[in-house]
C-alpha positions in Angstrom: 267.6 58.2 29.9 264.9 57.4 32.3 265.5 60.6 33.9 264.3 62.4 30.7 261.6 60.2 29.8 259.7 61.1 33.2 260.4 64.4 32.7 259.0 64.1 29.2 255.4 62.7 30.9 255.6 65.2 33.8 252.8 67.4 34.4 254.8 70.7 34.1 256.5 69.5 30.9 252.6 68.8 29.0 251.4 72.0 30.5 254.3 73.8 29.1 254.3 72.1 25.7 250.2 72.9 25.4 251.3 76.4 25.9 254.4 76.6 23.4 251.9 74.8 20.5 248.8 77.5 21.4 251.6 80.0 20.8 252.7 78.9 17.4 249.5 78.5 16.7 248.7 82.2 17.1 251.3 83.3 15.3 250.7 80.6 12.4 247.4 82.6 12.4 248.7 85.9 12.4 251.1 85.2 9.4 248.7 83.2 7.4 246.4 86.7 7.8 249.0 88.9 6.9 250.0 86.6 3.7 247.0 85.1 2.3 244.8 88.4 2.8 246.0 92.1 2.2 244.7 93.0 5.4 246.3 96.0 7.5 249.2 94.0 9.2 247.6 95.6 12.9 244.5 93.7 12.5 245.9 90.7 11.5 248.0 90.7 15.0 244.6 91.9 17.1 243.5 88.5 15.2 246.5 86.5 15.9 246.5 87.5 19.4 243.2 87.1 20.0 243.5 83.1 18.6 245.8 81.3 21.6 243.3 82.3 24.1 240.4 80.9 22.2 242.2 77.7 21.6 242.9 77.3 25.3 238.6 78.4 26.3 237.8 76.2 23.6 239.8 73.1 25.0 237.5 71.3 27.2 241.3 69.9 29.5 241.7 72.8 30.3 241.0 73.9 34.1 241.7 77.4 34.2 238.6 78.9 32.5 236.7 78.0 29.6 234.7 75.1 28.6 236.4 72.6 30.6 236.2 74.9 33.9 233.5 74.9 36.6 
């Protein structure tokens, strides 16, 4: 049990969890586009894709690039 819970707080495991939810959350996007609107089902992907990397430049945590990079 302790070996999971400090696997669970690792670095790796909260860096690979930010990614997984930035994911759904793209393709939460992208389906909420192509249900709620009768947009062209392309464009509502070109959104969808486009919506991951904005969370990630838009998260100041983040090192990488964007607003939390130097």
């Amino acid at each position: 049990m302790d070996k999971l819970i400090k696997k669970l707080k690792s670095k790796e495991f909260k860096l690979a969890a930010k990614s997984y939810l930035r994911a759904v959350l793209a393709s939460a996007v992208t389906m909420g586009l192509a249900l709620a609107t009768e947009m062209a089902p392309e464009y509502a992907i070109l959104i969808g894709s486009i919506a991951g990397p904005a969370v990630k430049w838009a998260d100041k945590a983040e090192k990488e690039f964007g607003l939390g990079s130097k």
